[in-house]
Each structure stands twice: as C-alpha cells, then as structure tokens.
PDB file of N, H, CA, C and O in Angstrom:
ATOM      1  N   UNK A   1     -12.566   7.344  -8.016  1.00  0.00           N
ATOM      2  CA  UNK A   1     -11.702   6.978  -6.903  1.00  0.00           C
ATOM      3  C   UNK A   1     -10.564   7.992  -6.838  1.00  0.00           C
ATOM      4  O   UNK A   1      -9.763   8.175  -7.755  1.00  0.00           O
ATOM      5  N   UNK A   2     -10.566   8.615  -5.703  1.00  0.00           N
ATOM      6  H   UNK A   2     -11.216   8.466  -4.958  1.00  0.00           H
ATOM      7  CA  UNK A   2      -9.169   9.457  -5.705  1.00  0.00           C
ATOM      8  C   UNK A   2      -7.870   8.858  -4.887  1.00  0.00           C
ATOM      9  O   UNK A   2      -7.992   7.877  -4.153  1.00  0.00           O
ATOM     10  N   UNK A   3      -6.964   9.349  -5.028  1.00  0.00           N
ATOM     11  H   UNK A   3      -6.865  10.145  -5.624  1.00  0.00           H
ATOM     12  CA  UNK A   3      -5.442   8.944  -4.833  1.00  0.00           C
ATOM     13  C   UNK A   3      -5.350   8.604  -3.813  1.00  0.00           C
ATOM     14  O   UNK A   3      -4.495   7.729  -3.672  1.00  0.00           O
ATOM     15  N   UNK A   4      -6.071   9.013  -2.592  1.00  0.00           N
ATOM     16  H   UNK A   4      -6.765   9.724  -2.707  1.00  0.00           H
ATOM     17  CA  UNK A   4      -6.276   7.982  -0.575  1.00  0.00           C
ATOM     18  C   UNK A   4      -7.077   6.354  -0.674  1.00  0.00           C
ATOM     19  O   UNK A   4      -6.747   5.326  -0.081  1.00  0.00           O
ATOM     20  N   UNK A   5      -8.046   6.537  -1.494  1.00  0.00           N
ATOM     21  H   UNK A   5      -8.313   7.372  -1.976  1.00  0.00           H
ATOM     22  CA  UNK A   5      -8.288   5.524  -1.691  1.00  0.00           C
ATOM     23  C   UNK A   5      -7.432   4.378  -2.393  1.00  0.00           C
ATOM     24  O   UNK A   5      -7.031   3.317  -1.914  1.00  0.00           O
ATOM     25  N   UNK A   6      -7.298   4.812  -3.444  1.00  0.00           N
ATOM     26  H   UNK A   6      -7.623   5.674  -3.833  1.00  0.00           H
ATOM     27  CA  UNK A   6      -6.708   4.173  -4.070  1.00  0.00           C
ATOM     28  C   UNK A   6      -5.827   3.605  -3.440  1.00  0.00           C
ATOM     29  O   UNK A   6      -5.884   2.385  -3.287  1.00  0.00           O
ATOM     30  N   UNK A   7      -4.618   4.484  -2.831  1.00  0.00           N
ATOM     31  H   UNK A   7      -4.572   5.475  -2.956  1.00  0.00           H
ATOM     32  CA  UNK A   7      -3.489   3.769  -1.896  1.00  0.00           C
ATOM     33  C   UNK A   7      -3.989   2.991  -0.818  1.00  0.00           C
ATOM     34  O   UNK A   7      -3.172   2.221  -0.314  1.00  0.00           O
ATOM     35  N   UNK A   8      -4.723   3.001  -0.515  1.00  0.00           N
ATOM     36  H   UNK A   8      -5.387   3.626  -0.925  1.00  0.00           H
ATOM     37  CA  UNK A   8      -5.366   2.484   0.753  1.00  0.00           C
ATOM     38  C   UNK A   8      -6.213   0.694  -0.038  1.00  0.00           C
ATOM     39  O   UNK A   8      -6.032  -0.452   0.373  1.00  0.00           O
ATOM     40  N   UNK A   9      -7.042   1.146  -1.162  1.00  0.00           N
ATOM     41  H   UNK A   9      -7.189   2.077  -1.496  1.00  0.00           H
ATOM     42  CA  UNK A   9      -6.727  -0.362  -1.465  1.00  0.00           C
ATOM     43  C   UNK A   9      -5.423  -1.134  -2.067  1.00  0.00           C
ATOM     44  O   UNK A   9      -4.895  -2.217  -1.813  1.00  0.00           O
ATOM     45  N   UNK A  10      -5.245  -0.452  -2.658  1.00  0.00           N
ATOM     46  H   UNK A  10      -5.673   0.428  -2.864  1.00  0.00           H
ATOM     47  CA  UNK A  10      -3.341  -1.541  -2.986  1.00  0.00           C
ATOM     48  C   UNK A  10      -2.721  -1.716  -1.698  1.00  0.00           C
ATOM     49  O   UNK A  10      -2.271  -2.862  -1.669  1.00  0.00           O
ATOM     50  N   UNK A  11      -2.476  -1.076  -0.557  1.00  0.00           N
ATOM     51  H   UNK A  11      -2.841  -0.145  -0.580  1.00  0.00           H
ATOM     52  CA  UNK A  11      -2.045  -1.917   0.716  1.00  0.00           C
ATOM     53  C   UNK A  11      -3.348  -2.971   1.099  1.00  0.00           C
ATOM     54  O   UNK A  11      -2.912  -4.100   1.322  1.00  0.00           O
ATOM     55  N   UNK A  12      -4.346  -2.908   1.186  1.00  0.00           N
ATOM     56  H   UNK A  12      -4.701  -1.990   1.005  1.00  0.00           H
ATOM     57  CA  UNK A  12      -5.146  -3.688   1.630  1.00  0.00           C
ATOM     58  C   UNK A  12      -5.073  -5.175   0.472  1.00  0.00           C
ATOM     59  O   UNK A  12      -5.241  -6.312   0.914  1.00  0.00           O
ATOM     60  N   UNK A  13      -4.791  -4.889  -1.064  1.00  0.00           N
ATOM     61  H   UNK A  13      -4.655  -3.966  -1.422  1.00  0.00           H
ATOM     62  CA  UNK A  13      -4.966  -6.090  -1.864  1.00  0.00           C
ATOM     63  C   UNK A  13      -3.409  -6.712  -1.540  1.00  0.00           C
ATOM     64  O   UNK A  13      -3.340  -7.934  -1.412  1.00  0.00           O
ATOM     65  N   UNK A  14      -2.141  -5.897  -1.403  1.00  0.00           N
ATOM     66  H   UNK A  14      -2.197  -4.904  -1.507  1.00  0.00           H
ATOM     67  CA  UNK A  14      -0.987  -6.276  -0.662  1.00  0.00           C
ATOM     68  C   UNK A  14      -0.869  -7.299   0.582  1.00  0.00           C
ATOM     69  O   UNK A  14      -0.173  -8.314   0.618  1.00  0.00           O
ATOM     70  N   UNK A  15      -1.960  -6.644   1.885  1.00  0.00           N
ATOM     71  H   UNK A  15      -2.525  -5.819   1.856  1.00  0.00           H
ATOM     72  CA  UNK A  15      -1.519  -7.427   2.585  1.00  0.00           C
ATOM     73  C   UNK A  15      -2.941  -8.478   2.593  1.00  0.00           C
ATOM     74  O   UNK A  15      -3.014  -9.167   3.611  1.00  0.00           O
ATOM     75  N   UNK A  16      -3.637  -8.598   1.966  1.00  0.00           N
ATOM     76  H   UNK A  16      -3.578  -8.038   1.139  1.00  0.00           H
ATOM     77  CA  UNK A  16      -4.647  -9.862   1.544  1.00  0.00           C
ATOM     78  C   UNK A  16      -3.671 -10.968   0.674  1.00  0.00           C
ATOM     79  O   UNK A  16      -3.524 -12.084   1.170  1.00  0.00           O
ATOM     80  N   UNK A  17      -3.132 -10.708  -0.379  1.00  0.00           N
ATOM     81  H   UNK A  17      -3.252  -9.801  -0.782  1.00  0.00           H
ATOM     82  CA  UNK A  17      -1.875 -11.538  -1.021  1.00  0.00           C
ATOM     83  C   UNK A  17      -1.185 -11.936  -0.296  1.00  0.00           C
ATOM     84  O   UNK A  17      -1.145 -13.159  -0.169  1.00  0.00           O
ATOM     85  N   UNK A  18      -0.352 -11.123   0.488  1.00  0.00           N
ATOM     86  H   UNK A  18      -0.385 -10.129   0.385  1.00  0.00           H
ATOM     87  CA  UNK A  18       0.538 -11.940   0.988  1.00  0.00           C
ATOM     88  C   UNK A  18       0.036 -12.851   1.686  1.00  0.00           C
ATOM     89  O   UNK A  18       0.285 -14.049   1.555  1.00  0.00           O
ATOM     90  N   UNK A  19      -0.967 -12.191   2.756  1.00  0.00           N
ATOM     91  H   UNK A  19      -1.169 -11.217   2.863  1.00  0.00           H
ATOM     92  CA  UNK A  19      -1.767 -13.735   3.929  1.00  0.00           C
ATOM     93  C   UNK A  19      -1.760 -14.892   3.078  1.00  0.00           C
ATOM     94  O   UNK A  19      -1.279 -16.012   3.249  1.00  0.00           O
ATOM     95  N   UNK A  20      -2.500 -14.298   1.967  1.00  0.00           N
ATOM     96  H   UNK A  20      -2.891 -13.388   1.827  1.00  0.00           H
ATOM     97  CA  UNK A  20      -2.992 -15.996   0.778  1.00  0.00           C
ATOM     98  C   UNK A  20      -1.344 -16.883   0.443  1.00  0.00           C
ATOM     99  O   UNK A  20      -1.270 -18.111   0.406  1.00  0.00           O
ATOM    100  N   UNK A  21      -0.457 -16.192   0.284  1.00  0.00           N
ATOM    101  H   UNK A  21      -0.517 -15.194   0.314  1.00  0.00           H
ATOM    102  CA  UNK A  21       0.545 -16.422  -0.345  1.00  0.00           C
ATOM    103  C   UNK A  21       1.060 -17.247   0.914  1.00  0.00           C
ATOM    104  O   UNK A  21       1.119 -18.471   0.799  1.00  0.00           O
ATOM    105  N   UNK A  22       1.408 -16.692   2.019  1.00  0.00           N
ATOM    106  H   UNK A  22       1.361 -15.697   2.112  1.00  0.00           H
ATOM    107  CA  UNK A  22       2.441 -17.389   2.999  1.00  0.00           C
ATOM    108  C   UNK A  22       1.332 -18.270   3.573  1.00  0.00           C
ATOM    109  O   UNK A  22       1.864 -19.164   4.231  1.00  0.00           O
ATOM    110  N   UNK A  23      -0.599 -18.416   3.589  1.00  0.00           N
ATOM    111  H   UNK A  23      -1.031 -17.689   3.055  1.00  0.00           H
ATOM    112  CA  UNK A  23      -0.886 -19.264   3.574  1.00  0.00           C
ATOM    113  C   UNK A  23      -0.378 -21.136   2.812  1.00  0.00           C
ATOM    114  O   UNK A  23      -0.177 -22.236   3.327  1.00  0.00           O
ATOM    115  N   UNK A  24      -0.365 -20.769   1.854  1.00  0.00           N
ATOM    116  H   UNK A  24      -0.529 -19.876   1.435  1.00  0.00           H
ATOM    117  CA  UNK A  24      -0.486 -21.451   0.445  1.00  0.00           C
ATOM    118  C   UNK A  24       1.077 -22.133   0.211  1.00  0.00           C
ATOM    119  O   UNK A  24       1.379 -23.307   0.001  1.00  0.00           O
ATOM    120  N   UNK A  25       2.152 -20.620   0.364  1.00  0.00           N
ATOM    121  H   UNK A  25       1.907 -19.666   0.534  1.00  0.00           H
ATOM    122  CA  UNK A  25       3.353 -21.439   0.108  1.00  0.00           C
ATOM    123  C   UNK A  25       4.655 -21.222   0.572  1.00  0.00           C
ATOM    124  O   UNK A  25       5.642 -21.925   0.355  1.00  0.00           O
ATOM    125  N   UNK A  26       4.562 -19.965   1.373  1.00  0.00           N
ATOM    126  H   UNK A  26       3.761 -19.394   1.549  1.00  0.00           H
ATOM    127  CA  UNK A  26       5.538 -20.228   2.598  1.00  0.00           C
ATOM    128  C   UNK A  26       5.546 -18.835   3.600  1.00  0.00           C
ATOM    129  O   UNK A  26       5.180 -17.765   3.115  1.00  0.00           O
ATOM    130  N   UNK A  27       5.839 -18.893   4.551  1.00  0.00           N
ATOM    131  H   UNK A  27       6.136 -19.763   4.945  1.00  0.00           H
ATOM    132  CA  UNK A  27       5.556 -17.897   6.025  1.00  0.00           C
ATOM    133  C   UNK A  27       6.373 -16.729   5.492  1.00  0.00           C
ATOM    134  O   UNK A  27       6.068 -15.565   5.751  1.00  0.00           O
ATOM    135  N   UNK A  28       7.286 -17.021   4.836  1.00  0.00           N
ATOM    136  H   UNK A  28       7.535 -17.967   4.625  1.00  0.00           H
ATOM    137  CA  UNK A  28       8.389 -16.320   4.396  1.00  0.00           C
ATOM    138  C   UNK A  28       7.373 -14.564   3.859  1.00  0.00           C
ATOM    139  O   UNK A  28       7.634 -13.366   3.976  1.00  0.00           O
ATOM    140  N   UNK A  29       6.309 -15.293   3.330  1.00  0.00           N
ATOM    141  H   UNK A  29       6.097 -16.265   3.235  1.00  0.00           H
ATOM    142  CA  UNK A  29       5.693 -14.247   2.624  1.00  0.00           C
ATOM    143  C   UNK A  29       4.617 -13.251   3.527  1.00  0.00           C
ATOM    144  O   UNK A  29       3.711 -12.501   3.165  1.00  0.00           O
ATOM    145  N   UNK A  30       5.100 -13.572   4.721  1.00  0.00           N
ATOM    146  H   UNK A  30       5.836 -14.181   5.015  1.00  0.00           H
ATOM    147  CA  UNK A  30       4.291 -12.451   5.921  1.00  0.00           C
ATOM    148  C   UNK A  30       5.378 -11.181   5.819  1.00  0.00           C
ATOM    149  O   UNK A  30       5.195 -10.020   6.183  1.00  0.00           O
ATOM    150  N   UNK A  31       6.605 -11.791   5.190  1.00  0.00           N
ATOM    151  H   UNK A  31       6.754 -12.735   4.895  1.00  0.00           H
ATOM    152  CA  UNK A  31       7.245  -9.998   5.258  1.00  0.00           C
ATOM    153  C   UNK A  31       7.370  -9.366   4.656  1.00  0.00           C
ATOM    154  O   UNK A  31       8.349  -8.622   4.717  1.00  0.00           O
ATOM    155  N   UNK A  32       5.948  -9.228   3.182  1.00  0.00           N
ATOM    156  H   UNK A  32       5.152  -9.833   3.132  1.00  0.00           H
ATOM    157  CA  UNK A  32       5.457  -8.083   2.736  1.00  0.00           C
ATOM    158  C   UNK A  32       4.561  -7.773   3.250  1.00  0.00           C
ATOM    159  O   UNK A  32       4.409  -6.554   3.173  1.00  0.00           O
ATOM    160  N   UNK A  33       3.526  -8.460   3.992  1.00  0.00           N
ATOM    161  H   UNK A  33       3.649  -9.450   4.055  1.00  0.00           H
ATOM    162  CA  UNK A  33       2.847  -7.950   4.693  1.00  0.00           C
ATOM    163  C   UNK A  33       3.356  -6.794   5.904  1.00  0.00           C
ATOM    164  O   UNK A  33       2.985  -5.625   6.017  1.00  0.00           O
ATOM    165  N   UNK A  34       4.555  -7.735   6.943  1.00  0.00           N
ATOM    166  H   UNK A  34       4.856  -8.684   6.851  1.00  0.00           H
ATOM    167  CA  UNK A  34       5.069  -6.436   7.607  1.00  0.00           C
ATOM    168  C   UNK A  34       5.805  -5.049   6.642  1.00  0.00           C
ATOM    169  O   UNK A  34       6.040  -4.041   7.309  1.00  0.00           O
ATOM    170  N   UNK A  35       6.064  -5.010   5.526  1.00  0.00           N
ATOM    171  H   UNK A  35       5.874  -5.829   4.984  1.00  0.00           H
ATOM    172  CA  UNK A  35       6.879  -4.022   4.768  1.00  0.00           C
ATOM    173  C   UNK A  35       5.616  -2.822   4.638  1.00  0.00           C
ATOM    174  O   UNK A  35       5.760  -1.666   5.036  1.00  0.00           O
ATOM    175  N   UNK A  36       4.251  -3.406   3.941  1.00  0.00           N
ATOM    176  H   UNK A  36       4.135  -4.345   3.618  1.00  0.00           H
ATOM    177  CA  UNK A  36       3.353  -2.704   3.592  1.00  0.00           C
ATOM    178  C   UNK A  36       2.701  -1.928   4.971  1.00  0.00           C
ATOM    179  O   UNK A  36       2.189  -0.810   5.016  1.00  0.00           O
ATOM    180  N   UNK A  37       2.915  -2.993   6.169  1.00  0.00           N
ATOM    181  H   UNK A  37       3.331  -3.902   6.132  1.00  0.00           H
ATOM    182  CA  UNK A  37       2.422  -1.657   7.638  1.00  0.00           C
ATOM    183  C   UNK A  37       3.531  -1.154   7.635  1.00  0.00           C
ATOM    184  O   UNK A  37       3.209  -0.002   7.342  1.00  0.00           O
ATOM    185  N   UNK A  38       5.034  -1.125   7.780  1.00  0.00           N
ATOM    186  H   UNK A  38       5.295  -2.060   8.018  1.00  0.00           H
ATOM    187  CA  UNK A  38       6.063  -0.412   8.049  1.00  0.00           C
ATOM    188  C   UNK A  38       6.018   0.638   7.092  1.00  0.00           C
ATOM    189  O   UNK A  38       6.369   1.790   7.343  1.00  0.00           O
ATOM    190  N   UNK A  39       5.520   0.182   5.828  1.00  0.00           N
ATOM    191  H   UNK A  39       5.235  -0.755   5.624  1.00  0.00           H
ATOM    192  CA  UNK A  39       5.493   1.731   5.049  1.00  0.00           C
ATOM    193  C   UNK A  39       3.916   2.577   5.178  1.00  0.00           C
ATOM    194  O   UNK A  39       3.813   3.802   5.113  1.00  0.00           O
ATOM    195  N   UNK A  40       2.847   1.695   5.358  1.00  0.00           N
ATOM    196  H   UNK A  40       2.930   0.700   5.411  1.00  0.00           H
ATOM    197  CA  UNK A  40       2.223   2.613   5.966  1.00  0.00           C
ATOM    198  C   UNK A  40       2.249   3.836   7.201  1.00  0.00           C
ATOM    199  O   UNK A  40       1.986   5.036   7.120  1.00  0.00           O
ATOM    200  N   UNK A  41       2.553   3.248   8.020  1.00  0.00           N
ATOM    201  H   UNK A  41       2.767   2.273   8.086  1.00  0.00           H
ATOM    202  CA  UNK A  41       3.516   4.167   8.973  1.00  0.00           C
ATOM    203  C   UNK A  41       4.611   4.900   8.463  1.00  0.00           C
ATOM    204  O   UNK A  41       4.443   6.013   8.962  1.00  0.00           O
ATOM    205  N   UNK A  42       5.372   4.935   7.946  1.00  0.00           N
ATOM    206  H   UNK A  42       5.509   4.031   7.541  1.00  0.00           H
ATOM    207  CA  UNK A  42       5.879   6.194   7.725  1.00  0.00           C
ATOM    208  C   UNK A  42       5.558   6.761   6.938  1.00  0.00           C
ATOM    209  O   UNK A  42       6.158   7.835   6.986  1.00  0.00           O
ATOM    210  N   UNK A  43       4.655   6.708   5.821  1.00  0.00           N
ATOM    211  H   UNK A  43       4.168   5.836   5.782  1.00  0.00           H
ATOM    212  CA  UNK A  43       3.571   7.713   5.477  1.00  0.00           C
ATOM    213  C   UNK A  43       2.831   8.141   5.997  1.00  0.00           C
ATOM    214  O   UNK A  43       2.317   9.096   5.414  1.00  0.00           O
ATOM    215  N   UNK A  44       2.348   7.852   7.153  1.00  0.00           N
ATOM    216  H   UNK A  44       2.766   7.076   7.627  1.00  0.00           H
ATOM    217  CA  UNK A  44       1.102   8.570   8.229  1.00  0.00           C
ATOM    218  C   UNK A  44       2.285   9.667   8.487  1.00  0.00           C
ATOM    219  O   UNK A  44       1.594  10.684   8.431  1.00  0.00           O
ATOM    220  N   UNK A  45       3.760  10.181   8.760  1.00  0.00           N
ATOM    221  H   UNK A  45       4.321   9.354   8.805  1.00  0.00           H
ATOM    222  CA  UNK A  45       4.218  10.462   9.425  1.00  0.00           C
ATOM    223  C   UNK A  45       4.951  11.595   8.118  1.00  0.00           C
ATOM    224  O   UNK A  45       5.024  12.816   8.261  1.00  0.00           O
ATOM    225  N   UNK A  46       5.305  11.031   7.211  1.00  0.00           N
ATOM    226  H   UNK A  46       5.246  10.040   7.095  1.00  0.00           H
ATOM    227  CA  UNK A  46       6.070  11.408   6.534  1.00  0.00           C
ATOM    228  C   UNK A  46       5.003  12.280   5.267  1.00  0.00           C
ATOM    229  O   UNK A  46       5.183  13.368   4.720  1.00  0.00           O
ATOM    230  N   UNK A  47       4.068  11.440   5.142  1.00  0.00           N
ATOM    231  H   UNK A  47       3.921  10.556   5.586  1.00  0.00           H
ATOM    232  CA  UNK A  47       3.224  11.958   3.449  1.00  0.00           C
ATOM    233  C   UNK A  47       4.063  11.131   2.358  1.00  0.00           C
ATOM    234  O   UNK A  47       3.719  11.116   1.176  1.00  0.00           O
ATOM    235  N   UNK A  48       5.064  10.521   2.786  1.00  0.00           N
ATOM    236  H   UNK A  48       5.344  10.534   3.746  1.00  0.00           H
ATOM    237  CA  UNK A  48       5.572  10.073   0.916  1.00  0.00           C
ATOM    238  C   UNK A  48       5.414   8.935   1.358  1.00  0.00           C
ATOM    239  O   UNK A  48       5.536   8.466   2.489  1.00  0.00           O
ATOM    240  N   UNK A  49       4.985   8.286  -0.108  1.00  0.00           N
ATOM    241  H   UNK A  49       4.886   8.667  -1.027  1.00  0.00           H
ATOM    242  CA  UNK A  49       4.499   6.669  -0.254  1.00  0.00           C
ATOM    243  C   UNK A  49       4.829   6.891  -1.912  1.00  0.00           C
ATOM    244  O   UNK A  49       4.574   7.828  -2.669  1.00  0.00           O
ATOM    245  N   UNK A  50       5.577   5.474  -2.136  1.00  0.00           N
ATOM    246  H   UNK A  50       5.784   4.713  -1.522  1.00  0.00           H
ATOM    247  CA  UNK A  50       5.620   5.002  -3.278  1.00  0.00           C
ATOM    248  C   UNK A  50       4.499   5.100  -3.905  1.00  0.00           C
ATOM    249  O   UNK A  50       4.374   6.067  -4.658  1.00  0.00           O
ATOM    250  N   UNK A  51       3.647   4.367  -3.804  1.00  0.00           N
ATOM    251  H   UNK A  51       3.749   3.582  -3.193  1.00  0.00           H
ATOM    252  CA  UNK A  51       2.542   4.167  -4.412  1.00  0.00           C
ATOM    253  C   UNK A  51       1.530   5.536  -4.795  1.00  0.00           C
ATOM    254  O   UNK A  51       0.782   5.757  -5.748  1.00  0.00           O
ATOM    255  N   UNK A  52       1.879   6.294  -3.625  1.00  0.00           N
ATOM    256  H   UNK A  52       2.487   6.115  -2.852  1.00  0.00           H
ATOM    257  CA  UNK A  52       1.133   7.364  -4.217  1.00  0.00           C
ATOM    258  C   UNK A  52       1.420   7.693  -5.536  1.00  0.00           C
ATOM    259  O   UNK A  52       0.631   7.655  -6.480  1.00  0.00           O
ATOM    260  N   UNK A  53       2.607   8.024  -5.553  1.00  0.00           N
ATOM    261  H   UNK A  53       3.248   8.055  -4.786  1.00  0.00           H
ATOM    262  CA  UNK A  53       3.643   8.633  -6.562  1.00  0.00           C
ATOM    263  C   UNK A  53       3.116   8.032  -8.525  1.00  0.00           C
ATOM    264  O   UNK A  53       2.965   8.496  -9.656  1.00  0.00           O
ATOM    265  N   UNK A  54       3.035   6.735  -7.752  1.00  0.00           N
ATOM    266  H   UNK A  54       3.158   6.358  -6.833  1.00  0.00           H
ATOM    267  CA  UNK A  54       2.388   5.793  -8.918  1.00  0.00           C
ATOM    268  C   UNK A  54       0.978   5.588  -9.387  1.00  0.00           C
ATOM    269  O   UNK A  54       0.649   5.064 -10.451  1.00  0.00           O
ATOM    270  N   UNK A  55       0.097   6.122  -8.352  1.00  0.00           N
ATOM    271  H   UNK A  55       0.365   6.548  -7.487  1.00  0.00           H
ATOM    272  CA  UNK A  55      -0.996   6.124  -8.791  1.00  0.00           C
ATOM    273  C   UNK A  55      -1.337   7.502  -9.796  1.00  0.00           C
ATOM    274  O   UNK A  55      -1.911   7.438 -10.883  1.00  0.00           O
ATOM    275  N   UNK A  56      -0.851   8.693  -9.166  1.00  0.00           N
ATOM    276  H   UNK A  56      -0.385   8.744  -8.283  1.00  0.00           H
ATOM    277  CA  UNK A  56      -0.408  10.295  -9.627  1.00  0.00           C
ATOM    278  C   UNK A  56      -0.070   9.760 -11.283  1.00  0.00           C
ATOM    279  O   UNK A  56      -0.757   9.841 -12.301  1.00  0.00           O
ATOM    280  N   UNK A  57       0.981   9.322 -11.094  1.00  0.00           N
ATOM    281  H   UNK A  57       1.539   9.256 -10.267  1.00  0.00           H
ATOM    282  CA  UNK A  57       1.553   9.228 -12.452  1.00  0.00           C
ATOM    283  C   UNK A  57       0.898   8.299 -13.252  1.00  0.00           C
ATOM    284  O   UNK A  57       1.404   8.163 -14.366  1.00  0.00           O
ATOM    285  N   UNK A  58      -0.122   7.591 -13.001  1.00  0.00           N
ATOM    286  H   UNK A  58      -0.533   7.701 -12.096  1.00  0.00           H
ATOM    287  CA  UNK A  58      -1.317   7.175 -14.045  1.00  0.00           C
ATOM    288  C   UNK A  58      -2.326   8.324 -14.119  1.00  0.00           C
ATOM    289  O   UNK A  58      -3.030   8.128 -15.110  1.00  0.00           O
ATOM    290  N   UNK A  59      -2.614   9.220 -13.606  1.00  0.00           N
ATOM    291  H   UNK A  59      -2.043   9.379 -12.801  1.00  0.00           H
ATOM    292  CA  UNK A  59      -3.525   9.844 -13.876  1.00  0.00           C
ATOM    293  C   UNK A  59      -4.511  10.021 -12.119  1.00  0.00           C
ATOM    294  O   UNK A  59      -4.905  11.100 -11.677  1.00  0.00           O
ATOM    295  N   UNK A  60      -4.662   8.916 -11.557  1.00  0.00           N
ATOM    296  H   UNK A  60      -4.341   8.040 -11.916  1.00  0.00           H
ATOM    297  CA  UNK A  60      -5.997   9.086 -10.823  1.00  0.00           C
ATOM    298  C   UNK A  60      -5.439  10.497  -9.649  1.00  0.00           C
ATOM    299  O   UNK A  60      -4.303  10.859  -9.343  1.00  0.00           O
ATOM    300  N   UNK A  61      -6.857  11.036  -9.210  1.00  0.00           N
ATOM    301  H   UNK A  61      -7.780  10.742  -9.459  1.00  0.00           H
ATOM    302  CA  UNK A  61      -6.957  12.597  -9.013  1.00  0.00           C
ATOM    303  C   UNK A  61      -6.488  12.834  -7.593  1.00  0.00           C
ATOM    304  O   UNK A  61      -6.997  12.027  -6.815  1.00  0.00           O
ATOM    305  N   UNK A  62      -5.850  13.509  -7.153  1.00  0.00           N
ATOM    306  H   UNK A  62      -5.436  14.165  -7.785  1.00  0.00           H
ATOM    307  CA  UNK A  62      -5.384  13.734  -5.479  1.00  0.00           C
ATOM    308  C   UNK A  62      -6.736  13.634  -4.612  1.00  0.00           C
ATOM    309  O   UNK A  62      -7.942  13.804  -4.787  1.00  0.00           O
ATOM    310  N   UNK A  63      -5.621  13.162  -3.299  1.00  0.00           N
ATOM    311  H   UNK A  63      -4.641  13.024  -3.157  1.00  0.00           H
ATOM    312  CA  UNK A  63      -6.767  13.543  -2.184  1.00  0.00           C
ATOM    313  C   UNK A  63      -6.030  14.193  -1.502  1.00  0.00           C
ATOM    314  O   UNK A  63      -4.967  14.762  -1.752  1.00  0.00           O
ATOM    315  N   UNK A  64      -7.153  14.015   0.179  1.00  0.00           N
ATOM    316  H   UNK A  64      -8.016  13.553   0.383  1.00  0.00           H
ATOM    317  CA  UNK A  64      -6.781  14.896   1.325  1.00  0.00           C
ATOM    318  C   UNK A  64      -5.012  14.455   1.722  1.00  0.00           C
ATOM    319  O   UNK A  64      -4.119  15.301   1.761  1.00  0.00           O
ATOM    320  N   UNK A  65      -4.839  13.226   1.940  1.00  0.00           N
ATOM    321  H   UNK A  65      -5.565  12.539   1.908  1.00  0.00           H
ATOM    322  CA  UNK A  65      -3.271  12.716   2.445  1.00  0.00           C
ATOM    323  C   UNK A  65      -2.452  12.815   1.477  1.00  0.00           C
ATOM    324  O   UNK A  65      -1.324  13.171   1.821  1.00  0.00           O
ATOM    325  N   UNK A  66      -2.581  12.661   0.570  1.00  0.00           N
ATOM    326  H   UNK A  66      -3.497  12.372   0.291  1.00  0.00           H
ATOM    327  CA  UNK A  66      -1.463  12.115  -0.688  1.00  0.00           C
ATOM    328  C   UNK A  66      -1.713  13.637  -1.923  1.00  0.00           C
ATOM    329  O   UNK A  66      -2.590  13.690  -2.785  1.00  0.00           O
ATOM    330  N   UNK A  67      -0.692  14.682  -1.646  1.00  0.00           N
ATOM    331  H   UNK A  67       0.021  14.640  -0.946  1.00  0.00           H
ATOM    332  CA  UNK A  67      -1.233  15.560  -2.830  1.00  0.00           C
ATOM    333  C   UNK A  67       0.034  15.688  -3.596  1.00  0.00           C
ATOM    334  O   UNK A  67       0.058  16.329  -4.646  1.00  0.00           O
TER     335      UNK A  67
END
C-alpha cells in the first residue's frame, strides 16, 4: 500500500466512524466528518495533509499526491 492510499483509507475509516458514532451517540459527531472533507480539500489544493506526514513517518512508501 503506498502513502495515497493509505490516506485515502484513514479519511474513508474517519468518516465511516464518525457516521457510526453520531449514529449511535450524538449528531455532534458529524463534525469530524465535515473536518475530514474540509481537510481533504485543502489538500487537493495545497498537497499537505496531516496524515500524510504520519503515514511517511511510519515508514509506508510515497505516492503520486503525497511525496
């Protein structure tokens, strides 16, 4: 798995949690869901994402978006 993917599932297991979460135990928790598109977007725009940064610094290997 390289470093696009990777980021690309941790927003996707992000905003699956939260749905479950503000399902389950309060609405409150739809605004990590909006945080995780608001920061997707400005990584489409920008290239920096937290998470990249964090996946890098475990080891897993660059891709095309995130180098």
């Amino acid at each position: 798995m390289n470093l696009d993917k990777a980021v690309l599932a941790f927003a996707g297991l992000v905003v699956l949690a939260s749905v479950a979460l503000a399902h389950y135990v309060s609405p409150w928790w739809l605004l990590l869901t909006a945080f995780a598109g608001l920061n997707m977007l400005q990584a489409s725009f920008t290239g920096f994402c937290p998470a990249a940064l964090v996946f890098k610094a475990l080891g897993v290997k660059g891709g095309c978006a995130f180098k």
